[in-house]
mmCIF file of the N, C-alpha and C atoms, coordinates in Angstrom:
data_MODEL
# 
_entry.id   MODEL 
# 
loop_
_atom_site.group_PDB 
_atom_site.id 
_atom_site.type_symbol 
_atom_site.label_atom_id 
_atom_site.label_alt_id 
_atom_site.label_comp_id 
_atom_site.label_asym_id 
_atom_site.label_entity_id 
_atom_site.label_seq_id 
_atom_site.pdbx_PDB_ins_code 
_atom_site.Cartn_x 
_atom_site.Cartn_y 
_atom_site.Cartn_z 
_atom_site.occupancy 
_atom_site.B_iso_or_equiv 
_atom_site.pdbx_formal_charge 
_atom_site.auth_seq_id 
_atom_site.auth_comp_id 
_atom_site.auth_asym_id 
_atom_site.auth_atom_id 
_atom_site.pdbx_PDB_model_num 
ATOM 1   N N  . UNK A 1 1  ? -81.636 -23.788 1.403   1.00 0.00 ? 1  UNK A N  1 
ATOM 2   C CA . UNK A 1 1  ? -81.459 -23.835 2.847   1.00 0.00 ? 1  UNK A CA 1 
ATOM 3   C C  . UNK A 1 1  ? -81.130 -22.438 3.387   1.00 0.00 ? 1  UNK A C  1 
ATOM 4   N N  . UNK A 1 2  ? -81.027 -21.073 2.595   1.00 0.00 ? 2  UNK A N  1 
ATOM 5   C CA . UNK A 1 2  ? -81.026 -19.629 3.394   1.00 0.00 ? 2  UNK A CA 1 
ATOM 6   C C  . UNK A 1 2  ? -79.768 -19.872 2.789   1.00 0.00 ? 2  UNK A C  1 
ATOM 7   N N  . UNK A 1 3  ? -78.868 -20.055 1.809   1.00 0.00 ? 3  UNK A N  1 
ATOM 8   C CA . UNK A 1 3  ? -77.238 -19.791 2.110   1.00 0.00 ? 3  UNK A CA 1 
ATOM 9   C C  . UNK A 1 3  ? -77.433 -19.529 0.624   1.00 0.00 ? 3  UNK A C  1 
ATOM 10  N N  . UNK A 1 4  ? -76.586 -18.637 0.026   1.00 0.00 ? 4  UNK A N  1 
ATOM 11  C CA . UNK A 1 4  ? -76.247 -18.447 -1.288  1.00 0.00 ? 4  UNK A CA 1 
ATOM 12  C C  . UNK A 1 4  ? -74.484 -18.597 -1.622  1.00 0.00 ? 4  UNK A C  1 
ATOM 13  N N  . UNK A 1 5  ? -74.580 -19.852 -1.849  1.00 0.00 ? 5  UNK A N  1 
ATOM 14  C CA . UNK A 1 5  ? -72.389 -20.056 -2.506  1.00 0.00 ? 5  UNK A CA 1 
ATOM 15  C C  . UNK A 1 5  ? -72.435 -19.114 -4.058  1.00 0.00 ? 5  UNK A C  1 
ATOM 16  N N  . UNK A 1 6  ? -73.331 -18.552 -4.516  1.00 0.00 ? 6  UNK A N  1 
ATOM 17  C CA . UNK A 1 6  ? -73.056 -17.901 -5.128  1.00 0.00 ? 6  UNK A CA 1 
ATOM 18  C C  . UNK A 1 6  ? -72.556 -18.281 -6.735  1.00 0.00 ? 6  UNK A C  1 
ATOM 19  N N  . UNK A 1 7  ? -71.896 -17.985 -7.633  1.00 0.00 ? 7  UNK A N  1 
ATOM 20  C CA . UNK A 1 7  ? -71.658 -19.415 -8.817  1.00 0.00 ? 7  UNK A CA 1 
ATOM 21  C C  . UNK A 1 7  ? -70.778 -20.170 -8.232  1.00 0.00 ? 7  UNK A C  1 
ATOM 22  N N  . UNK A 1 8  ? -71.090 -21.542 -8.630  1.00 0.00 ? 8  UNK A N  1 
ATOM 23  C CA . UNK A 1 8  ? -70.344 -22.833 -8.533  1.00 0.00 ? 8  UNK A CA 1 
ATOM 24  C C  . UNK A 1 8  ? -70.614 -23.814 -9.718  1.00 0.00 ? 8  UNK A C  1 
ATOM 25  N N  . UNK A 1 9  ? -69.440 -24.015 -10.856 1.00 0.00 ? 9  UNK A N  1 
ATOM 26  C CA . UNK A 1 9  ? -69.953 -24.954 -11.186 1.00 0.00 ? 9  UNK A CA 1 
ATOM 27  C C  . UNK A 1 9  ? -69.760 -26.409 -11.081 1.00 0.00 ? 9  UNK A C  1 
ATOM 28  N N  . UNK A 1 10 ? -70.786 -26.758 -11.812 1.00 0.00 ? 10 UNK A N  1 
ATOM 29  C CA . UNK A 1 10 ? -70.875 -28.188 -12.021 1.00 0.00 ? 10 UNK A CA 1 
ATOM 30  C C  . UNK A 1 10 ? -70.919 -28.964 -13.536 1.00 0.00 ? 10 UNK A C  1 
ATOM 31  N N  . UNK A 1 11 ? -71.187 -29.502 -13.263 1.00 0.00 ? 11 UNK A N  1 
ATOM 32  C CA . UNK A 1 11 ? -71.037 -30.865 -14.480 1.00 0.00 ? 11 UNK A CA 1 
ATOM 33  C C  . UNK A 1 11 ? -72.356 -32.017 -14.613 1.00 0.00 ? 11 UNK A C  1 
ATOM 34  N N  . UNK A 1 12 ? -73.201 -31.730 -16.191 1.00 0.00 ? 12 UNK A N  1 
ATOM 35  C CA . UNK A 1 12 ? -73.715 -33.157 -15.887 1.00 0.00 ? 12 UNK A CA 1 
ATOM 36  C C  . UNK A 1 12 ? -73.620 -33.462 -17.112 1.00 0.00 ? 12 UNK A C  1 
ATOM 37  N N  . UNK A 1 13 ? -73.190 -35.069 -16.841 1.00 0.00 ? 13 UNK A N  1 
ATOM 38  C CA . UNK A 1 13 ? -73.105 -35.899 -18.191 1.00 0.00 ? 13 UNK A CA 1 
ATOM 39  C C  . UNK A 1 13 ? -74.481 -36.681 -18.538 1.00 0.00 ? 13 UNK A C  1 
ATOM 40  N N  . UNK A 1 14 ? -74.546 -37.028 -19.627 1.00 0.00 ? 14 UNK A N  1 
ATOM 41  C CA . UNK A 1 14 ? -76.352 -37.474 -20.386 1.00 0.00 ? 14 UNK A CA 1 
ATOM 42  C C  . UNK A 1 14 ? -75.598 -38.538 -21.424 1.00 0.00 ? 14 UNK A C  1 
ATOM 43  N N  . UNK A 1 15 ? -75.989 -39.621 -20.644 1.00 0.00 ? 15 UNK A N  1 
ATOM 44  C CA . UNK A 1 15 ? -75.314 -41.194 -21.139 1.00 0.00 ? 15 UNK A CA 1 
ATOM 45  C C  . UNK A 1 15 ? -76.720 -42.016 -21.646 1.00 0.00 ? 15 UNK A C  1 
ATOM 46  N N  . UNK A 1 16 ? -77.415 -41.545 -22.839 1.00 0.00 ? 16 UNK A N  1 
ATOM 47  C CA . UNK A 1 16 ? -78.767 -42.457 -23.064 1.00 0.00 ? 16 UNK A CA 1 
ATOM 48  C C  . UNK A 1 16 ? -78.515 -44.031 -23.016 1.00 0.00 ? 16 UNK A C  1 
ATOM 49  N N  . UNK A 1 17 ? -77.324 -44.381 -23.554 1.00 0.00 ? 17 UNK A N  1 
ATOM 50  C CA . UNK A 1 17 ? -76.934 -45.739 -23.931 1.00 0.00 ? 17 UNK A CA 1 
ATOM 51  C C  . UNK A 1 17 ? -76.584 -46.244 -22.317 1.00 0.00 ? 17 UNK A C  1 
ATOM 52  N N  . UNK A 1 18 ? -76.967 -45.940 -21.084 1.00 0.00 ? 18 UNK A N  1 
ATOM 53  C CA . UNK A 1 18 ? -77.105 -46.758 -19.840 1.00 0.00 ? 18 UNK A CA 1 
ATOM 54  C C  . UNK A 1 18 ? -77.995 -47.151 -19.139 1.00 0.00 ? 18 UNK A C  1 
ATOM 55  N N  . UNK A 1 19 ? -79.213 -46.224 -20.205 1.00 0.00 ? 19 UNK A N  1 
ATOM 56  C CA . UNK A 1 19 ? -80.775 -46.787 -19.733 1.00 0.00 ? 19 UNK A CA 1 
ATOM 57  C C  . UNK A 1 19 ? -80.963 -48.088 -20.275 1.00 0.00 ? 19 UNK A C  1 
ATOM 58  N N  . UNK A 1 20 ? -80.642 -48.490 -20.992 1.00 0.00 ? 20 UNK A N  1 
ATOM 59  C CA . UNK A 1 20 ? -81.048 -50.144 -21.463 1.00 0.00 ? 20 UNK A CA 1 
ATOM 60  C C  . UNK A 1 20 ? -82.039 -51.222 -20.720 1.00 0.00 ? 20 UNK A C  1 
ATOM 61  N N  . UNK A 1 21 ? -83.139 -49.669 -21.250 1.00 0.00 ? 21 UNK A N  1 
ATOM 62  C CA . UNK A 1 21 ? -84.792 -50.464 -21.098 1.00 0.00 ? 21 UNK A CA 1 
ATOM 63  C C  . UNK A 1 21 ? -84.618 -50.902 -19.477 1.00 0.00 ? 21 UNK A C  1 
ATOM 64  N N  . UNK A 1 22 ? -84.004 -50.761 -18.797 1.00 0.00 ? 22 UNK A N  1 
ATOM 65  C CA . UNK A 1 22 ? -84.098 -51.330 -17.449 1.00 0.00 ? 22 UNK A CA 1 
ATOM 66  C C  . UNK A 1 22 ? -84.216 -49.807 -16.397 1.00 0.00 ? 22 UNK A C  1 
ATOM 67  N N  . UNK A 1 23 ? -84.598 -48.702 -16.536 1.00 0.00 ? 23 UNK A N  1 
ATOM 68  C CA . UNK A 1 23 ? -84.760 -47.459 -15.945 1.00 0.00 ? 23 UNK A CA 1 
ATOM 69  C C  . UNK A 1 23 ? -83.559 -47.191 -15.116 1.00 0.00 ? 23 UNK A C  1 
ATOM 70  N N  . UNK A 1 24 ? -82.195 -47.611 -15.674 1.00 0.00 ? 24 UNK A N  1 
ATOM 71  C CA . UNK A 1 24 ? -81.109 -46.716 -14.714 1.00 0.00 ? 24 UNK A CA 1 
ATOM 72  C C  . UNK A 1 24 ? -81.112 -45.806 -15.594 1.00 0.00 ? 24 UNK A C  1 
ATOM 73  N N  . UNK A 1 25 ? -80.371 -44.987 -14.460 1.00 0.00 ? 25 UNK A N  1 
ATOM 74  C CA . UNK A 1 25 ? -79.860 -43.409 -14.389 1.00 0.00 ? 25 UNK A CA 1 
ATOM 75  C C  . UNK A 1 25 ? -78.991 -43.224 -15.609 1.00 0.00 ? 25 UNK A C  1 
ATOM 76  N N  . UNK A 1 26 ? -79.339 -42.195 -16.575 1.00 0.00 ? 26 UNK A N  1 
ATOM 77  C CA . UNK A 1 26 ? -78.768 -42.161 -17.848 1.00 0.00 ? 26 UNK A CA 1 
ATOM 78  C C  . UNK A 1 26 ? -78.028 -40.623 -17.667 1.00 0.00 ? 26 UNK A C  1 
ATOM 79  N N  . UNK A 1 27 ? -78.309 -39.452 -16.470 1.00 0.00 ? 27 UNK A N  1 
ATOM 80  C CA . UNK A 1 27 ? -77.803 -38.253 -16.536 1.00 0.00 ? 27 UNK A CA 1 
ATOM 81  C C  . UNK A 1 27 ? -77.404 -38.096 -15.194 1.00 0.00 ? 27 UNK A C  1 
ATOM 82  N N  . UNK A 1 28 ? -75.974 -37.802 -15.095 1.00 0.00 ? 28 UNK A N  1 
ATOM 83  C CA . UNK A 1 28 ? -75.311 -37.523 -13.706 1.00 0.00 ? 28 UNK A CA 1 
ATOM 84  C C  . UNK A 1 28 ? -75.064 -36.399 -13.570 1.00 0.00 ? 28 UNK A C  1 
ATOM 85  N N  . UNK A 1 29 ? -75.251 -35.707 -12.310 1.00 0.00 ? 29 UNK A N  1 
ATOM 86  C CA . UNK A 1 29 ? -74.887 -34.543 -11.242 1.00 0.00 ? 29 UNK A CA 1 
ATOM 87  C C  . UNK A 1 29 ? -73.755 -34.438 -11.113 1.00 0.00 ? 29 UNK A C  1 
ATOM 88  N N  . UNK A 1 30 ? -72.902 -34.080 -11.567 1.00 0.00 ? 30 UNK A N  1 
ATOM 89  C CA . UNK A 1 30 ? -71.102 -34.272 -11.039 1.00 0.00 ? 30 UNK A CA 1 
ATOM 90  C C  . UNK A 1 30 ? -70.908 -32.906 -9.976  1.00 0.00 ? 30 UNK A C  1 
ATOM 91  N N  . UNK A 1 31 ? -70.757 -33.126 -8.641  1.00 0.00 ? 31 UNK A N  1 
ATOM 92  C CA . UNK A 1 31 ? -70.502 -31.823 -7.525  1.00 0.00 ? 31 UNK A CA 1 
ATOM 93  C C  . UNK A 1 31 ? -69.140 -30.947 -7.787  1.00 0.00 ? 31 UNK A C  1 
ATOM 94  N N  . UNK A 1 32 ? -68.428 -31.838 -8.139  1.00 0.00 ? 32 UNK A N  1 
ATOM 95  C CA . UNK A 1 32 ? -67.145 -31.205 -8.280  1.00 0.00 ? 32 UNK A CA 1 
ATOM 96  C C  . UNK A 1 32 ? -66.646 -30.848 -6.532  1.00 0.00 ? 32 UNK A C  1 
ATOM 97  N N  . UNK A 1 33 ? -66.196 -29.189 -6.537  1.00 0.00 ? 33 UNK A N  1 
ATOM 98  C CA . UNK A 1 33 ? -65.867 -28.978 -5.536  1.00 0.00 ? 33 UNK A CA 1 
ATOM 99  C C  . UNK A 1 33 ? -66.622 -28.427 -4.223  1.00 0.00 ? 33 UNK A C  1 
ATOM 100 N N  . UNK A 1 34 ? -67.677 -28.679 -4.940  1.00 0.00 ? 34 UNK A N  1 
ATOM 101 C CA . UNK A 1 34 ? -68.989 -28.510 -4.088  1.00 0.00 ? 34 UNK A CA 1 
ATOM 102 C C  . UNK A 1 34 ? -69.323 -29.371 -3.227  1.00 0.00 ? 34 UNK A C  1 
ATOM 103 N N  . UNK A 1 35 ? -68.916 -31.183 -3.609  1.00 0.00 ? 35 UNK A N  1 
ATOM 104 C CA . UNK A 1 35 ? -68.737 -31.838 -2.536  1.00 0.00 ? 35 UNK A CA 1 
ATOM 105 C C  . UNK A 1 35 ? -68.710 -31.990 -1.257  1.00 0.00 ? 35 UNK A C  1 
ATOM 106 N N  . UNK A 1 36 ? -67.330 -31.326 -0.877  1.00 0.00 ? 36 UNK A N  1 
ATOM 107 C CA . UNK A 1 36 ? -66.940 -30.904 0.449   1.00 0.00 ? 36 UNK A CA 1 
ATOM 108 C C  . UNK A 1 36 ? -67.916 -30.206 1.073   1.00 0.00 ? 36 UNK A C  1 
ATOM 109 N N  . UNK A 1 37 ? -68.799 -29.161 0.305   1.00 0.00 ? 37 UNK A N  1 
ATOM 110 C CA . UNK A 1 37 ? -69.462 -28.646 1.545   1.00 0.00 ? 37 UNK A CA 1 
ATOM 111 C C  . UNK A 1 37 ? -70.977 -29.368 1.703   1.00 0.00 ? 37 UNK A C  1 
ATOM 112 N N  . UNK A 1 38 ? -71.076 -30.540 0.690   1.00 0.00 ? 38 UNK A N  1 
ATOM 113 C CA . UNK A 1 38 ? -72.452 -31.294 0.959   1.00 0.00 ? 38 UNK A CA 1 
ATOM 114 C C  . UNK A 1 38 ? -72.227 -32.647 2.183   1.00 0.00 ? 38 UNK A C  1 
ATOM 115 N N  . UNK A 1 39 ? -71.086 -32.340 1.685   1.00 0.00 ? 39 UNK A N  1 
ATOM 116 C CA . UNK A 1 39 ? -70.220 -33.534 3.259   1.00 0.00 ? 39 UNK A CA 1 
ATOM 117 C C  . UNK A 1 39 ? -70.972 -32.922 4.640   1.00 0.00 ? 39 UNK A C  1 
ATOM 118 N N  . UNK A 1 40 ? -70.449 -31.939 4.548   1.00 0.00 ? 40 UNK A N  1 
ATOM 119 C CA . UNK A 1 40 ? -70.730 -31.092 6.196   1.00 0.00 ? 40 UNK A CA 1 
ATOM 120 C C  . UNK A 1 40 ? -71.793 -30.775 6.617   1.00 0.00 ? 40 UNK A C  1 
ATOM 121 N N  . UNK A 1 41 ? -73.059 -30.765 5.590   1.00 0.00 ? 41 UNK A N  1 
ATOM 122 C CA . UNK A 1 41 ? -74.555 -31.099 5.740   1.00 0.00 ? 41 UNK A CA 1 
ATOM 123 C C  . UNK A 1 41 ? -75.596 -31.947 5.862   1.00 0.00 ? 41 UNK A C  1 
ATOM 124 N N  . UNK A 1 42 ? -76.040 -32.226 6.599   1.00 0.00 ? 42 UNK A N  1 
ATOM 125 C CA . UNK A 1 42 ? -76.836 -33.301 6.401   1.00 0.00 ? 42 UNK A CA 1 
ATOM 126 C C  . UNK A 1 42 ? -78.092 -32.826 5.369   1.00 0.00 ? 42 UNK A C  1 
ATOM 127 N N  . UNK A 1 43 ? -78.335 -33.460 4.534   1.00 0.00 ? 43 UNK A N  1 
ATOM 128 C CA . UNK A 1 43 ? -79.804 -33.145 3.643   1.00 0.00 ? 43 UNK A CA 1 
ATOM 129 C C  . UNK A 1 43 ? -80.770 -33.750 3.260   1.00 0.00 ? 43 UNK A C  1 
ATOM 130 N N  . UNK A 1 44 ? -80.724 -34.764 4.589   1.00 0.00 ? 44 UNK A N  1 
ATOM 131 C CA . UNK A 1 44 ? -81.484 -36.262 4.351   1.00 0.00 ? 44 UNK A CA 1 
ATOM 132 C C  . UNK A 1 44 ? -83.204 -35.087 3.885   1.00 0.00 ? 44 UNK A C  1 
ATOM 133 N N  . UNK A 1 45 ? -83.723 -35.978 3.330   1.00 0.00 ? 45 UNK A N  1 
ATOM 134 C CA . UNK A 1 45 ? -84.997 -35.789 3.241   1.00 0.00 ? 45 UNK A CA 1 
ATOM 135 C C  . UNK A 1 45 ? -85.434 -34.272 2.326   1.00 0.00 ? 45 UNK A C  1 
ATOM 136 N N  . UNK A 1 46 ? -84.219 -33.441 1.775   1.00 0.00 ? 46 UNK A N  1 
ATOM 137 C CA . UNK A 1 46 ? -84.494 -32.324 0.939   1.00 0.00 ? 46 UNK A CA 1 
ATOM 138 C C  . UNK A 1 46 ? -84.321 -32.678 -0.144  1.00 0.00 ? 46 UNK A C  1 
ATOM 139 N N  . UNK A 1 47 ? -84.934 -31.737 -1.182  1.00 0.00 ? 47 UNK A N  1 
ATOM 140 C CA . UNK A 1 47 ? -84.961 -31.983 -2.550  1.00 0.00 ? 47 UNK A CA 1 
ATOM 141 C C  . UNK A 1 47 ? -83.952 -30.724 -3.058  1.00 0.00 ? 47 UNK A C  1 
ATOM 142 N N  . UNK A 1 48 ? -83.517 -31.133 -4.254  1.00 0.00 ? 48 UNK A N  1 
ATOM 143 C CA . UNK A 1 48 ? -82.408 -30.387 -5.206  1.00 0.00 ? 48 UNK A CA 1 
ATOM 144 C C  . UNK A 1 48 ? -83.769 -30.292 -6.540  1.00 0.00 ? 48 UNK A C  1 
ATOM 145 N N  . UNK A 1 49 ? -83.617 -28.775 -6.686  1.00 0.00 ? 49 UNK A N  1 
ATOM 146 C CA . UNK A 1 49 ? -84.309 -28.328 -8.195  1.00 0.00 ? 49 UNK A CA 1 
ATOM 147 C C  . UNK A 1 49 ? -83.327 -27.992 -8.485  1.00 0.00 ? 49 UNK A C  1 
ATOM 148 N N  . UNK A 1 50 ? -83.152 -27.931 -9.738  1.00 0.00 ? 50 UNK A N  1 
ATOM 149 C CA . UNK A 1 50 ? -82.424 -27.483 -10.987 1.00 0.00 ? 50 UNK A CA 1 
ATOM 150 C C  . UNK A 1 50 ? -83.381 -27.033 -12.266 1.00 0.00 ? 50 UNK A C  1 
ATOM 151 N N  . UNK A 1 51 ? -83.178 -25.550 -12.069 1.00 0.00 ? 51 UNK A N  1 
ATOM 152 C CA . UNK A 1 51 ? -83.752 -24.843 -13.335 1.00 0.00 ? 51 UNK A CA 1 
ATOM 153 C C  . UNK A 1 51 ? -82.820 -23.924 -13.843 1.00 0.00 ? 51 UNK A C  1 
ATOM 154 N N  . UNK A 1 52 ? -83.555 -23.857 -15.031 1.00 0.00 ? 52 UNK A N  1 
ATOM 155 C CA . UNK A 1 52 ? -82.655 -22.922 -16.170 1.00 0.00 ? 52 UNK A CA 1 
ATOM 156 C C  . UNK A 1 52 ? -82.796 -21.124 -15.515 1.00 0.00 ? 52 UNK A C  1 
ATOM 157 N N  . UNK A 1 53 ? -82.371 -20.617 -15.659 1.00 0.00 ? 53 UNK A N  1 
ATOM 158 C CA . UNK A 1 53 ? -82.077 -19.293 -15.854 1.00 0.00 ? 53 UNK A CA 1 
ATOM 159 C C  . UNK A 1 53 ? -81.196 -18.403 -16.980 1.00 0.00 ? 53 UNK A C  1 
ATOM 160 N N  . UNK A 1 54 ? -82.015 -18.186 -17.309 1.00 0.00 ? 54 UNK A N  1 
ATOM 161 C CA . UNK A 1 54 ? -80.968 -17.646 -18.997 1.00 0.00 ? 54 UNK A CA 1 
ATOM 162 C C  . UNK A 1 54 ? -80.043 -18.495 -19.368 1.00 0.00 ? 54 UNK A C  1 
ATOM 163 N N  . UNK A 1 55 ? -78.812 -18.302 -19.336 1.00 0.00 ? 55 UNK A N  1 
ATOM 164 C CA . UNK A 1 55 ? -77.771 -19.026 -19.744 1.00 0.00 ? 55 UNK A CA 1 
ATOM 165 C C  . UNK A 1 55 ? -77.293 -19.538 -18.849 1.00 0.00 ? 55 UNK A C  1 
ATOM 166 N N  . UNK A 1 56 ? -77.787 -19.497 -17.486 1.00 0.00 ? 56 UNK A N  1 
ATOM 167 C CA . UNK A 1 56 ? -77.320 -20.583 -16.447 1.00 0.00 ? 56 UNK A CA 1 
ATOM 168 C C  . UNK A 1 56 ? -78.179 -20.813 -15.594 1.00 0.00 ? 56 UNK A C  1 
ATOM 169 N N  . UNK A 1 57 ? -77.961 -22.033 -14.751 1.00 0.00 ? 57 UNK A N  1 
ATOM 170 C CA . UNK A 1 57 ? -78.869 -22.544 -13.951 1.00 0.00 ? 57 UNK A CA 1 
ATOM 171 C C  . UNK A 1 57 ? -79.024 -22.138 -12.419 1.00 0.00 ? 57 UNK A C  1 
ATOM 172 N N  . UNK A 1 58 ? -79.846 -22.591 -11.891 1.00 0.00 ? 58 UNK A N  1 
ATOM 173 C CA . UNK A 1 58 ? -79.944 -22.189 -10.630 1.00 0.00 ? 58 UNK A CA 1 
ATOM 174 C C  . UNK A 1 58 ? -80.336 -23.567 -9.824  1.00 0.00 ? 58 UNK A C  1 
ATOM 175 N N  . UNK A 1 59 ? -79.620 -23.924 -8.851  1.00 0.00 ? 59 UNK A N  1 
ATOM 176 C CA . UNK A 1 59 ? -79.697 -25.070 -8.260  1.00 0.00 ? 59 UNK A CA 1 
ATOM 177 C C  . UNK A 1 59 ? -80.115 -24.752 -6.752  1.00 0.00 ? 59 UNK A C  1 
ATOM 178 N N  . UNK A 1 60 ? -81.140 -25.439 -6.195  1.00 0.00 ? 60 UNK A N  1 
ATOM 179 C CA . UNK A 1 60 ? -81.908 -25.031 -4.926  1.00 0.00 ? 60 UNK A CA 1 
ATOM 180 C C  . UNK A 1 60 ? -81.955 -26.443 -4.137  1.00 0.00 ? 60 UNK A C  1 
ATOM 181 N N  . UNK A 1 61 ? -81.409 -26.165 -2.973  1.00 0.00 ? 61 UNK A N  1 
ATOM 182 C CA . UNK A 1 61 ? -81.550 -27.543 -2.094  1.00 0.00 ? 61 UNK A CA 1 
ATOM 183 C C  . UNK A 1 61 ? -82.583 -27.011 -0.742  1.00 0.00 ? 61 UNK A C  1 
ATOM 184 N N  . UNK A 1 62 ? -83.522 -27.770 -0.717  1.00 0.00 ? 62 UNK A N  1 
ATOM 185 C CA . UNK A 1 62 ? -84.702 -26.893 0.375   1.00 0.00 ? 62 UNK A CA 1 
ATOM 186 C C  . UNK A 1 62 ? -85.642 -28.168 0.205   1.00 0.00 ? 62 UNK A C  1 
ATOM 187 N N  . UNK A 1 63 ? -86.513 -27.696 1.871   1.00 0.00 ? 63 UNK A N  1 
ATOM 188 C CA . UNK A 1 63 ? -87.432 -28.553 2.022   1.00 0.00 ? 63 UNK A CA 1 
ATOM 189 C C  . UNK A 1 63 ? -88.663 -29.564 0.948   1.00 0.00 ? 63 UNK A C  1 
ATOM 190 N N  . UNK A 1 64 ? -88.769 -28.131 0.135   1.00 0.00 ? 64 UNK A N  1 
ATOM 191 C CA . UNK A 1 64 ? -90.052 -28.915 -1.092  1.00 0.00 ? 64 UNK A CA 1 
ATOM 192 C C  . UNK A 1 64 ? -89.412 -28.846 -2.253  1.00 0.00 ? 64 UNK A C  1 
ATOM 193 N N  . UNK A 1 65 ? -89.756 -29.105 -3.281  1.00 0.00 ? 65 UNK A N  1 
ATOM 194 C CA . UNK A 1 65 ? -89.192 -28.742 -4.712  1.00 0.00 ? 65 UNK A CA 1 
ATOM 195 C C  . UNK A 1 65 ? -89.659 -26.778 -4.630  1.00 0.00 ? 65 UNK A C  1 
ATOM 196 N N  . UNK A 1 66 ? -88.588 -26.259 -5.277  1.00 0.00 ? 66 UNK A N  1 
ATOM 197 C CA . UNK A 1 66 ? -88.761 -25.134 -5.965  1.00 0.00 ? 66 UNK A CA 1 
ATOM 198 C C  . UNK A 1 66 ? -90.145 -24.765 -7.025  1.00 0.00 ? 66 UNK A C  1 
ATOM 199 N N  . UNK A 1 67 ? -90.372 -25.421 -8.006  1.00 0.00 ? 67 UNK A N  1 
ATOM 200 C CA . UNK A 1 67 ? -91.165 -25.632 -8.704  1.00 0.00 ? 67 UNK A CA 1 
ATOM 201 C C  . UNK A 1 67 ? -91.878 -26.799 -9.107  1.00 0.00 ? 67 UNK A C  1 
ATOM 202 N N  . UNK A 1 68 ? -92.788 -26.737 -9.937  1.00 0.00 ? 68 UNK A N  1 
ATOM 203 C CA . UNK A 1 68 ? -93.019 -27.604 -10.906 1.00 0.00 ? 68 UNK A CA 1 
ATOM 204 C C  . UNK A 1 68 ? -92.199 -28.523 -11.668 1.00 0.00 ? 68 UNK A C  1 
ATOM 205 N N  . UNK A 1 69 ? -91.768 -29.818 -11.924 1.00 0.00 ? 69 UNK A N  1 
ATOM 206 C CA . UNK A 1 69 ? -90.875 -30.545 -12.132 1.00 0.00 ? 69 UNK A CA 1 
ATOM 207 C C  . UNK A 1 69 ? -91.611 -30.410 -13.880 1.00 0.00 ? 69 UNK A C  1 
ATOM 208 N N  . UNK A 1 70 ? -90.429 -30.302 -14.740 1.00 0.00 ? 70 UNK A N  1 
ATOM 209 C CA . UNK A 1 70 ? -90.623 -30.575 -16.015 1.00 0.00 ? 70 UNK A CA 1 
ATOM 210 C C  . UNK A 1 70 ? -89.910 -32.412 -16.374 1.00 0.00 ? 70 UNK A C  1 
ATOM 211 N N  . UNK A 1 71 ? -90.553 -33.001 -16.800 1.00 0.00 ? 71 UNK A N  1 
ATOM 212 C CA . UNK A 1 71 ? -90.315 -34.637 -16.575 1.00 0.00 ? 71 UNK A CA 1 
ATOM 213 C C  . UNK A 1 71 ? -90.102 -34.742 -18.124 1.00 0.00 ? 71 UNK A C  1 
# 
């Protein structure tokens, strides 16, 4: 969205044993304290990429995907 918070981290947990063949969500996004400022935005209708960058990631909230989705 034009804003750089700069590092923030986050947290995601990877729970295979909650897919049980029924396609729920087996890996969570945890915001942490990042929260608060997704409160104060509206972001209906944008997409979040998450890609690697060396040893850390880079997380992009914007109109289209960033890239190519690796599935």
């Amino acid at each position: 969205m034009g804003v750089s918070y700069g590092m923030v981290e986050f947290e995601i947990s990877h729970t295979p044993s909650f897919e049980a063949q029924q396609g729920n969500r087996a890996t969570v996004l945890h915001w942490g304290d990042f929260n608060a400022t997704l409160q104060r935005t509206d972001l209906s209708g944008k997409f979040v990429t998450l890609e690697r960058d060396g040893a850390n990631f880079r997380l992009t909230i914007a109109d289209r995907p960033a890239g190519p989705s690796i599935v």
